[in-house]
N, CA, C and O atoms as a Tinker XYZ file with bonds, in Angstrom:
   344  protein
     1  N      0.854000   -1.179000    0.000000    73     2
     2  CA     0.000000    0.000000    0.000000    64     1     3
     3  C      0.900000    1.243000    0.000000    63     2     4     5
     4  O      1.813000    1.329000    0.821000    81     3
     5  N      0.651000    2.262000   -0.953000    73     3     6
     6  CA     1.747000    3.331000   -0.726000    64     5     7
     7  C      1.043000    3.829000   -0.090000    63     6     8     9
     8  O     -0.044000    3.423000    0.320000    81     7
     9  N      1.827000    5.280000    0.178000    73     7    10
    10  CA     1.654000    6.261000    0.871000    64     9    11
    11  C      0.197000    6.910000    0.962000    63    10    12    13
    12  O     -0.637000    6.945000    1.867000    81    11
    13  N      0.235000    7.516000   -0.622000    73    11    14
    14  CA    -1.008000    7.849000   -0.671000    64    13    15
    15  C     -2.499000    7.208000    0.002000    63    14    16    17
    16  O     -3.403000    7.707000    0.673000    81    15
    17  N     -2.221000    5.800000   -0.573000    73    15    18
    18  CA    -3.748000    5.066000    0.076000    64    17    19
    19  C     -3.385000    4.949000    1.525000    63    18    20    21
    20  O     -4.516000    5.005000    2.007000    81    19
    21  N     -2.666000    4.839000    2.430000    73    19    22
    22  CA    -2.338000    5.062000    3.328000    64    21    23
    23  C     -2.908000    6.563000    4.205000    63    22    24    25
    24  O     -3.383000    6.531000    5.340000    81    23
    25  N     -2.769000    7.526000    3.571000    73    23    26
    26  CA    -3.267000    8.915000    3.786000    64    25    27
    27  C     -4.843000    8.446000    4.032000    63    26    28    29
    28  O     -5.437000    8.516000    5.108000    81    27
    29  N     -5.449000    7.883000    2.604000    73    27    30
    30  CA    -6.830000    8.061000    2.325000    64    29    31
    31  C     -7.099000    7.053000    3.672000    63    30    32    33
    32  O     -7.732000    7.820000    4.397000    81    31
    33  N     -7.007000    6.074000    4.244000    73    31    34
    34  CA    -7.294000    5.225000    5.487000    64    33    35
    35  C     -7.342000    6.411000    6.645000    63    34    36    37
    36  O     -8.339000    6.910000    7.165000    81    35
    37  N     -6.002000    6.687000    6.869000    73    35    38
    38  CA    -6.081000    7.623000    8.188000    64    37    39
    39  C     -6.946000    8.657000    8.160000    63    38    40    41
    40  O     -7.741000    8.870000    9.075000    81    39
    41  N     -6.830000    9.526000    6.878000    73    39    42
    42  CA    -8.603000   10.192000    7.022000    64    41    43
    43  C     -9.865000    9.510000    7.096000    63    42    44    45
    44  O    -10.785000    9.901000    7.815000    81    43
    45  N     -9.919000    8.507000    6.370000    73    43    46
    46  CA   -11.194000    7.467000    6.670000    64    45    47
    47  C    -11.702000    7.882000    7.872000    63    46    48    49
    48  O    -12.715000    8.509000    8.181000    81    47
    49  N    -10.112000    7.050000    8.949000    73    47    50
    50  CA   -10.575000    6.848000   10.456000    64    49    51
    51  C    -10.110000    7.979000   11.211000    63    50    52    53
    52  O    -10.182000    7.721000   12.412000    81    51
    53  N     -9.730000    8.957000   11.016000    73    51    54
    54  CA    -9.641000   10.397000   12.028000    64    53    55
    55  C    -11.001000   11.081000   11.493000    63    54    56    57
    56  O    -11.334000   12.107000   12.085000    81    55
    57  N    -11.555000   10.778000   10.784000    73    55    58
    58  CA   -13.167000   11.690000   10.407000    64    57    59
    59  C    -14.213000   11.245000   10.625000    63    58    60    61
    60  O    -15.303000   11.797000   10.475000    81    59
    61  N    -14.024000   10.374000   10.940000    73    59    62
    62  CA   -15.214000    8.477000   11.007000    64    61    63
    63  C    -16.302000    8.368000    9.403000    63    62    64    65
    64  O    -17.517000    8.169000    9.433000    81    63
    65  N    -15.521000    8.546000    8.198000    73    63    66
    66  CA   -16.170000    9.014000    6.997000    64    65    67
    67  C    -16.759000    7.731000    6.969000    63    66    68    69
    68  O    -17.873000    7.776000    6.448000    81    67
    69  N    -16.347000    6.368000    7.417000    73    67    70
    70  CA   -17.189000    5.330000    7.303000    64    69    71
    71  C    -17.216000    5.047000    5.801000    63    70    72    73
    72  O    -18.239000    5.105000    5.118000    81    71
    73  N    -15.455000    4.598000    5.153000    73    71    74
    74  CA   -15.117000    4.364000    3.736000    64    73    75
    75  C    -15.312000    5.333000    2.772000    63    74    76    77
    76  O    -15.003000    5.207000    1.587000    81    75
    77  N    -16.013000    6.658000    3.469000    73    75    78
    78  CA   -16.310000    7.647000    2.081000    64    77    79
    79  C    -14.957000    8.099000    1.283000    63    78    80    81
    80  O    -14.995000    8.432000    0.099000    81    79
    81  N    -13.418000    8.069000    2.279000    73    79    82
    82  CA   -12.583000    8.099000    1.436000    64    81    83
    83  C    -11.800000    7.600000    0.617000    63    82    84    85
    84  O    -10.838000    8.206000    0.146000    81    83
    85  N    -12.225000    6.035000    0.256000    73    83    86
    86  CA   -11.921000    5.552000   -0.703000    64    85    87
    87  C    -12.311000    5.977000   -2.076000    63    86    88    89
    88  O    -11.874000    5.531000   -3.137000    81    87
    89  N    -13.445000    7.163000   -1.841000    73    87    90
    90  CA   -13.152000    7.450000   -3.337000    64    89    91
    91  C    -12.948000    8.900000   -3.858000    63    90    92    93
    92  O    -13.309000    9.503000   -4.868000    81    91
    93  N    -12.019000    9.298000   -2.445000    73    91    94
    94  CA   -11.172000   10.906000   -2.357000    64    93    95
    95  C    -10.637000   10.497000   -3.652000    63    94    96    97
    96  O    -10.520000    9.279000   -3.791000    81    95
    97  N    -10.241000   11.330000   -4.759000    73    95    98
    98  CA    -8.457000   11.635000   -5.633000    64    97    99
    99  C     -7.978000   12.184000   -4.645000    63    98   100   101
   100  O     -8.130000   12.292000   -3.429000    81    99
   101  N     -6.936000   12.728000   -6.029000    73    99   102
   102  CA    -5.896000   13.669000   -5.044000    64   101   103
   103  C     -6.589000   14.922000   -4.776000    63   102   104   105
   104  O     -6.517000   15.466000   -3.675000    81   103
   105  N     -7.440000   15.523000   -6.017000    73   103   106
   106  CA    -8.082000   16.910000   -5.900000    64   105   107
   107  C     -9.031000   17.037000   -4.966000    63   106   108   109
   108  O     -9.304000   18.183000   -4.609000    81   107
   109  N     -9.817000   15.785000   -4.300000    73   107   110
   110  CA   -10.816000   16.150000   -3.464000    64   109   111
   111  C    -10.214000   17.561000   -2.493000    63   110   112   113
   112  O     -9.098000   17.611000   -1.975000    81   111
   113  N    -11.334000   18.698000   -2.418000    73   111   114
   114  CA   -11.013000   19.652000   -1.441000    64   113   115
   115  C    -10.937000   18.983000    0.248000    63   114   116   117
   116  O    -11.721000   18.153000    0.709000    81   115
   117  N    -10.209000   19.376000    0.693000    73   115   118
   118  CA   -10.798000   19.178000    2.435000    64   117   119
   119  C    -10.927000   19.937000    3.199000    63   118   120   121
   120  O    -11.957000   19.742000    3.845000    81   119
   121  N    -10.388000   20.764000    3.493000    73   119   122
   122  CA   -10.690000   22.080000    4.486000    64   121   123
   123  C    -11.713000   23.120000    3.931000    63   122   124   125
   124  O    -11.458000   23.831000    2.959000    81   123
   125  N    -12.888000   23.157000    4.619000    73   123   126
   126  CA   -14.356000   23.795000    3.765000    64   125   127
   127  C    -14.926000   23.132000    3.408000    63   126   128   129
   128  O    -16.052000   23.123000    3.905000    81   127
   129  N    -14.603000   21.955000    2.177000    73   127   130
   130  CA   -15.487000   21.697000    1.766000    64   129   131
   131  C    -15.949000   20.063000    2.887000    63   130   132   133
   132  O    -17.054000   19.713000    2.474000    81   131
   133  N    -15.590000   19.296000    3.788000    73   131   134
   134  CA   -16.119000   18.277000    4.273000    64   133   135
   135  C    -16.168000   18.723000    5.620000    63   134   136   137
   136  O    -15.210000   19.116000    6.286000    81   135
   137  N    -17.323000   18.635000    5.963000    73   135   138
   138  CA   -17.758000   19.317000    7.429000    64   137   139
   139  C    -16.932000   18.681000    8.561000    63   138   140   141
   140  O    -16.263000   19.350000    9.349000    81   139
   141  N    -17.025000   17.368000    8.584000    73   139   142
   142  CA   -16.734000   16.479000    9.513000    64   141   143
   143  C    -14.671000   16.880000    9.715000    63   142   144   145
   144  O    -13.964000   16.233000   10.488000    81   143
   145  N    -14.173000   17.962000    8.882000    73   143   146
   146  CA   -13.388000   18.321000    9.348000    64   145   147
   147  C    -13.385000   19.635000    9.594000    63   146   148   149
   148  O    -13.551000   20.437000    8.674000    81   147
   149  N    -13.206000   20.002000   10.792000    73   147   150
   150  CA   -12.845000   21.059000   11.871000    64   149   151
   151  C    -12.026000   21.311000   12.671000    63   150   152   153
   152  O    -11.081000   20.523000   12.729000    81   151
   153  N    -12.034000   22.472000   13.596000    73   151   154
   154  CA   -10.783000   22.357000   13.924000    64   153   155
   155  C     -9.916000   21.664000   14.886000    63   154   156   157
   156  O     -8.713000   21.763000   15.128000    81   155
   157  N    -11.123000   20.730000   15.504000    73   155   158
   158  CA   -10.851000   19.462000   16.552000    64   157   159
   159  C     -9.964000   18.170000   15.660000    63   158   160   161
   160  O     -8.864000   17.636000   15.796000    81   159
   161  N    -11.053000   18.036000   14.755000    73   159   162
   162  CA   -10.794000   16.921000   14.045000    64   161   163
   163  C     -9.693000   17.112000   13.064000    63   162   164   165
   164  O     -9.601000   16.083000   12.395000    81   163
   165  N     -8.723000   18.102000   12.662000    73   163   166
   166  CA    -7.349000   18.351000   12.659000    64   165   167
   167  C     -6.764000   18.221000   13.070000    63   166   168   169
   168  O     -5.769000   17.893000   12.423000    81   167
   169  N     -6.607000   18.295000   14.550000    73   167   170
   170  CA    -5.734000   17.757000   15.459000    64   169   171
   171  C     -5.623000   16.433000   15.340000    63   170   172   173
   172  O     -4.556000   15.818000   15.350000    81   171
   173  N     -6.977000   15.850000   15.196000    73   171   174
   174  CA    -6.636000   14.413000   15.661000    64   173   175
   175  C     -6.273000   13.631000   14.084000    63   174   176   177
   176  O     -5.764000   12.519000   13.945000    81   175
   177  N     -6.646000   14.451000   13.140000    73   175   178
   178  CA    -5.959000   13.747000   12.171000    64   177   179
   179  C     -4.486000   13.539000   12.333000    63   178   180   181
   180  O     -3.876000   12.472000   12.269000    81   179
   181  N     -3.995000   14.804000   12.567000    73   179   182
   182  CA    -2.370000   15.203000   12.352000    64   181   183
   183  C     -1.651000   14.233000   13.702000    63   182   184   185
   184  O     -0.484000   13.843000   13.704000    81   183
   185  N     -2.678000   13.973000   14.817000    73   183   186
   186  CA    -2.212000   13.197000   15.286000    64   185   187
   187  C     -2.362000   11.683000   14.728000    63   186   188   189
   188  O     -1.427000   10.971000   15.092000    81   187
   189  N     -3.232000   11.101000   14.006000    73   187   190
   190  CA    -3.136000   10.128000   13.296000    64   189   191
   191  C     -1.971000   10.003000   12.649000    63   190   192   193
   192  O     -1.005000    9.402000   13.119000    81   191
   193  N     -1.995000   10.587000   11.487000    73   191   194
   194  CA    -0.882000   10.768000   10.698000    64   193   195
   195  C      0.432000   10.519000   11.371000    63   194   196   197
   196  O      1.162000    9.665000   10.869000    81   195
   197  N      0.791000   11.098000   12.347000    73   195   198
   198  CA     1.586000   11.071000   12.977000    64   197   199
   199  C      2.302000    9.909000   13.753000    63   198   200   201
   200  O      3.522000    9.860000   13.910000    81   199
   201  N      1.214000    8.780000   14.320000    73   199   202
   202  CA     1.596000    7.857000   14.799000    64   201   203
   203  C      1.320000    6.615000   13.495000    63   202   204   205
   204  O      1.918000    5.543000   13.592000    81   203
   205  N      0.787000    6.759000   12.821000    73   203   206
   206  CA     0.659000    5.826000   12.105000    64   205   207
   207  C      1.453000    5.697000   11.281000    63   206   208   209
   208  O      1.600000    4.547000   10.866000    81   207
   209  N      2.631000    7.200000   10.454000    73   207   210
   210  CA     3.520000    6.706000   10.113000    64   209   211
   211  C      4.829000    7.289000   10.997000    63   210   212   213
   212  O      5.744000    7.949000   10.505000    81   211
   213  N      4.728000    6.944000   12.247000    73   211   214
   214  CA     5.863000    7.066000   12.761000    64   213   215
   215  C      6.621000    8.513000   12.228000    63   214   216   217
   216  O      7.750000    8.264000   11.804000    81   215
   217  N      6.349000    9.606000   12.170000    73   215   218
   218  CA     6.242000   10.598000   12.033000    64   217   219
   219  C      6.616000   11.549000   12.860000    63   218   220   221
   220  O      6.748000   11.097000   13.998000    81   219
   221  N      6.920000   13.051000   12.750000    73   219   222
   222  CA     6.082000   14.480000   13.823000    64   221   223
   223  C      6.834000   15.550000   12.496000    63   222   224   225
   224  O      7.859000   15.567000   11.814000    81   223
   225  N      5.254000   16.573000   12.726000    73   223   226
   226  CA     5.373000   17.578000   12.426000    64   225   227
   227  C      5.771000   18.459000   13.062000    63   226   228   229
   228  O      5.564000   18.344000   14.270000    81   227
   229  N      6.483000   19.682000   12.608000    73   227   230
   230  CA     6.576000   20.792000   13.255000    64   229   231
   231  C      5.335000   21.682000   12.975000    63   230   232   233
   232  O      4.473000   21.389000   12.146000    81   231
   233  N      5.330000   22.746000   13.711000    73   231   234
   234  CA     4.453000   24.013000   13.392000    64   233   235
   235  C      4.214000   24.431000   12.576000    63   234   236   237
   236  O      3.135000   24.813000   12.122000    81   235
   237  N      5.929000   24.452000   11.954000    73   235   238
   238  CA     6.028000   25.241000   10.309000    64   237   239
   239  C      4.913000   24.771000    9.315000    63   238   240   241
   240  O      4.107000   25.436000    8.666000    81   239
   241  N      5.142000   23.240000    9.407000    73   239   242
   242  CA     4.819000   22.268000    8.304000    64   241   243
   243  C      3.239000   22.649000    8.409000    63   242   244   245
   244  O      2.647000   22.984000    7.383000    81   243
   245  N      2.763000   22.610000    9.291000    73   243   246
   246  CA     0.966000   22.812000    9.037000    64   245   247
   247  C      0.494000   24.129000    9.001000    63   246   248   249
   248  O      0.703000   24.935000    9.907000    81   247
   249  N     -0.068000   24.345000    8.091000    73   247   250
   250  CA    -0.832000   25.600000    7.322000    64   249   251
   251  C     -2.311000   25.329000    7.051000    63   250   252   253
   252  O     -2.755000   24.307000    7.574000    81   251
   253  N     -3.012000   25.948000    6.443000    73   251   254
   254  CA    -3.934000   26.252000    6.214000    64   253   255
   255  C     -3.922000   25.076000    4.745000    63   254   256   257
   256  O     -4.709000   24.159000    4.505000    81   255
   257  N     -2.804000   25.512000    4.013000    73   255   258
   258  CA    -2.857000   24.719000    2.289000    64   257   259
   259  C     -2.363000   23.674000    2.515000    63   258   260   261
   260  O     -2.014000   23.213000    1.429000    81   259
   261  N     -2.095000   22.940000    3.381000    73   259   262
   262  CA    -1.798000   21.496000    3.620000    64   261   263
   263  C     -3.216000   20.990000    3.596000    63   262   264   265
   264  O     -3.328000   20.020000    2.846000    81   263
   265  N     -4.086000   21.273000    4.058000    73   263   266
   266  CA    -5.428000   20.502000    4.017000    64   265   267
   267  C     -6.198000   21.239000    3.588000    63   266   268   269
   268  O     -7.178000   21.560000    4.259000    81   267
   269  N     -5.880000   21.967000    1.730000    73   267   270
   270  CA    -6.810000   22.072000    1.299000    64   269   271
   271  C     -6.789000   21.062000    0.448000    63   270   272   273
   272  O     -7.143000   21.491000   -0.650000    81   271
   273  N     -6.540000   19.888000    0.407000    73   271   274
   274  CA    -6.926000   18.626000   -0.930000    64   273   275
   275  C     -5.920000   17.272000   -0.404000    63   274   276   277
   276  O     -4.741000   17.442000   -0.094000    81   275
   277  N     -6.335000   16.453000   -0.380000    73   275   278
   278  CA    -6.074000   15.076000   -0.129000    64   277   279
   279  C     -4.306000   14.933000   -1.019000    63   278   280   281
   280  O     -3.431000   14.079000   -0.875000    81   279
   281  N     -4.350000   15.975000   -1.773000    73   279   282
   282  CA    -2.715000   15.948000   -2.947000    64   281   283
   283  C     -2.237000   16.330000   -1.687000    63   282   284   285
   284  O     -1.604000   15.434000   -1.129000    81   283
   285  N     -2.343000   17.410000   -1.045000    73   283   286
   286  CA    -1.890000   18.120000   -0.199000    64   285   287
   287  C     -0.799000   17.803000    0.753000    63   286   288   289
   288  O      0.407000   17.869000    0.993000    81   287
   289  N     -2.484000   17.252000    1.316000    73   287   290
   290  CA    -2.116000   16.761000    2.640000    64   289   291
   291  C     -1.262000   15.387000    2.391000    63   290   292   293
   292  O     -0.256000   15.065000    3.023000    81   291
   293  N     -1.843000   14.692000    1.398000    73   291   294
   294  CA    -0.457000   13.338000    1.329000    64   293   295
   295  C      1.040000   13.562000    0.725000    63   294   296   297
   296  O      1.888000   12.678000    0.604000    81   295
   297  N      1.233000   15.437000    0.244000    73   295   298
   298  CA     2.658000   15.598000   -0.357000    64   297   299
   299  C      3.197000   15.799000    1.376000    63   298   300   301
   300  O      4.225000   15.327000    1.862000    81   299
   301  N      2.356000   16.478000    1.939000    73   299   302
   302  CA     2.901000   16.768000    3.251000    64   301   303
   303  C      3.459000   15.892000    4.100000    63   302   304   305
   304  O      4.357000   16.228000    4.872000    81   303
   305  N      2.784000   14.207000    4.008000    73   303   306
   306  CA     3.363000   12.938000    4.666000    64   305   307
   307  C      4.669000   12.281000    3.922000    63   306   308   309
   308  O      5.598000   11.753000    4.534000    81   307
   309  N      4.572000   12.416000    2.344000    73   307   310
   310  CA     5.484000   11.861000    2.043000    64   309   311
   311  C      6.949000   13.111000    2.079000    63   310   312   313
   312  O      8.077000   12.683000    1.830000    81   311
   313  N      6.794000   14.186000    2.315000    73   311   314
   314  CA     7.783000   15.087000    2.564000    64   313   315
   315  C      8.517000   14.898000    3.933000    63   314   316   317
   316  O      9.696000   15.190000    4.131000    81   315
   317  N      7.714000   14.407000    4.783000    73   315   318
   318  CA     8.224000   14.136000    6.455000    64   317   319
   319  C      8.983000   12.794000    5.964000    63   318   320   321
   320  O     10.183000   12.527000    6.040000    81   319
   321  N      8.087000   12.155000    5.523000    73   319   322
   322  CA     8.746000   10.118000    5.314000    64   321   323
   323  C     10.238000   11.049000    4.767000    63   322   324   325
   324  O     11.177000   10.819000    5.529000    81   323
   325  N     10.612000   12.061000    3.574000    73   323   326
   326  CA    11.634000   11.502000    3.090000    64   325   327
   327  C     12.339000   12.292000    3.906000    63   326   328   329
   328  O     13.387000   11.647000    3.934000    81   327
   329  N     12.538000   13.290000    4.640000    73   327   330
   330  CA    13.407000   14.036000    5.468000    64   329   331
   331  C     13.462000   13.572000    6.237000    63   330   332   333
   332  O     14.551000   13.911000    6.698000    81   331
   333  N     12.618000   12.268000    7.494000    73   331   334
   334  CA    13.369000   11.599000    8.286000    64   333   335
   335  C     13.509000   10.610000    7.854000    63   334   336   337
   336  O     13.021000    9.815000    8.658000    81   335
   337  N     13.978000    9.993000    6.851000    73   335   338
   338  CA    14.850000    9.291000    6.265000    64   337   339
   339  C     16.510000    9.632000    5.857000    63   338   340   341
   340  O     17.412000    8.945000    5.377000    81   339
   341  N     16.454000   10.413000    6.106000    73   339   342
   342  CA    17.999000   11.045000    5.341000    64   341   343
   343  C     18.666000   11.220000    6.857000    63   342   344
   344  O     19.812000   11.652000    6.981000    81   343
């Protein structure tokens, strides 16, 4: 499973979409346009994200345009994967 479908799971289950994101793309909007994310349920994504791939963000890294689209937010995971890799 790459990365990406990986992303689309952890939003699955940090939103409780109940499989609706299996059929996110990359362009689906997310911030605005899906209710069930707010500004609670950001946190607990980013904390998803976070433990699930063994991860941490800094401050810097989260903005506003990280979660406007599922491209986004999964360039944002695979940007952490490759900098703590090196």
């Amino acid at each position: 499973m790459n990365v990406y479908e990986q992303v689309l799971r952890v939003l699955d289950s940090a939103l409780n979409l109940q499989g609706r994101a299996a059929t996110f793309g990359p362009a689906t909007p997310l911030l605005g346009a899906l209710p069930e994310l707010d500004s609670m349920a950001v946190l607990a994504l980013i904390t998803e994200l976070e433990t699930h791939f063994g991860i941490t963000f800094s401050d810097d890294d989260l903005h506003a345009d990280v979660f406007a689209s599922v491209g986004s937010l999964s360039a944002l995971v695979q940007q952490q994967l490759a900098r703590q890799a090196t």
